[in-house]
C-alpha positions in Angstrom: -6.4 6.7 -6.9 -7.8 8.3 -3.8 -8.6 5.4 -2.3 -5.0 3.9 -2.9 -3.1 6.2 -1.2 -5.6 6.4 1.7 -4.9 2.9 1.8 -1.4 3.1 1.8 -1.6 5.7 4.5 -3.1 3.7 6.6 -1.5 1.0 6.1 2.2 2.4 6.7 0.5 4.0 9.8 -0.2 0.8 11.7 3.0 -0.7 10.1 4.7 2.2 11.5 2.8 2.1 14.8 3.9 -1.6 15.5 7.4 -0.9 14.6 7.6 1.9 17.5 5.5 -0.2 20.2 7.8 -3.2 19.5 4.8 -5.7 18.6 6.9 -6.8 15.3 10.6 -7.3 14.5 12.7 -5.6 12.3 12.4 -8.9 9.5 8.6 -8.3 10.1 7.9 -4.7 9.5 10.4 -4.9 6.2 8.2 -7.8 4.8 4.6 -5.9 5.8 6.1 -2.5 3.4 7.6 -5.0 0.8 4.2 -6.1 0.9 2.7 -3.1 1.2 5.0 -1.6 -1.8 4.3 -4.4 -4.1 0.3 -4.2 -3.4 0.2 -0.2 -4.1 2.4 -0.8 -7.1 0.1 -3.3 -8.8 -2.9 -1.2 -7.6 -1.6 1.8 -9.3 -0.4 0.2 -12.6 -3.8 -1.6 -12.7 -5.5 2.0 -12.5 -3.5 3.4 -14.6 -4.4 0.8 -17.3 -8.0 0.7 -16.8 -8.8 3.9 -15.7 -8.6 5.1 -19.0 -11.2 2.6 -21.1 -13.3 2.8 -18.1 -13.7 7.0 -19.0 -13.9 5.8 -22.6 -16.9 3.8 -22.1 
């Protein structure tokens, strides 16, 4: 789970850091954090699925 939201920091950091320099439009930047969302969303469902058999053996 660490490594998700490490991922997601970084992630919304250069998002973020694009948005402010101007480098992407405004349809750009919402599509990278839809994308963003909807990767960190599956990421963390998919842990918390298989996170627990993996601990189980």
């Amino acid at each position: 789970m660490a490594a998700i939201r490490g991922a997601k920091r970084d992630a919304a950091l250069l998002i973020g850091c694009t948005d402010v320099a101007g480098r992407w439009d405004v349809v750009t930047v919402t599509h990278a954090l839809t994308q963003l969302a909807d990767t960190v969303v599956e990421a963390a469902l998919n842990w918390l699925i298989l996170e627990p058999r993996d601990r189980a053996g």
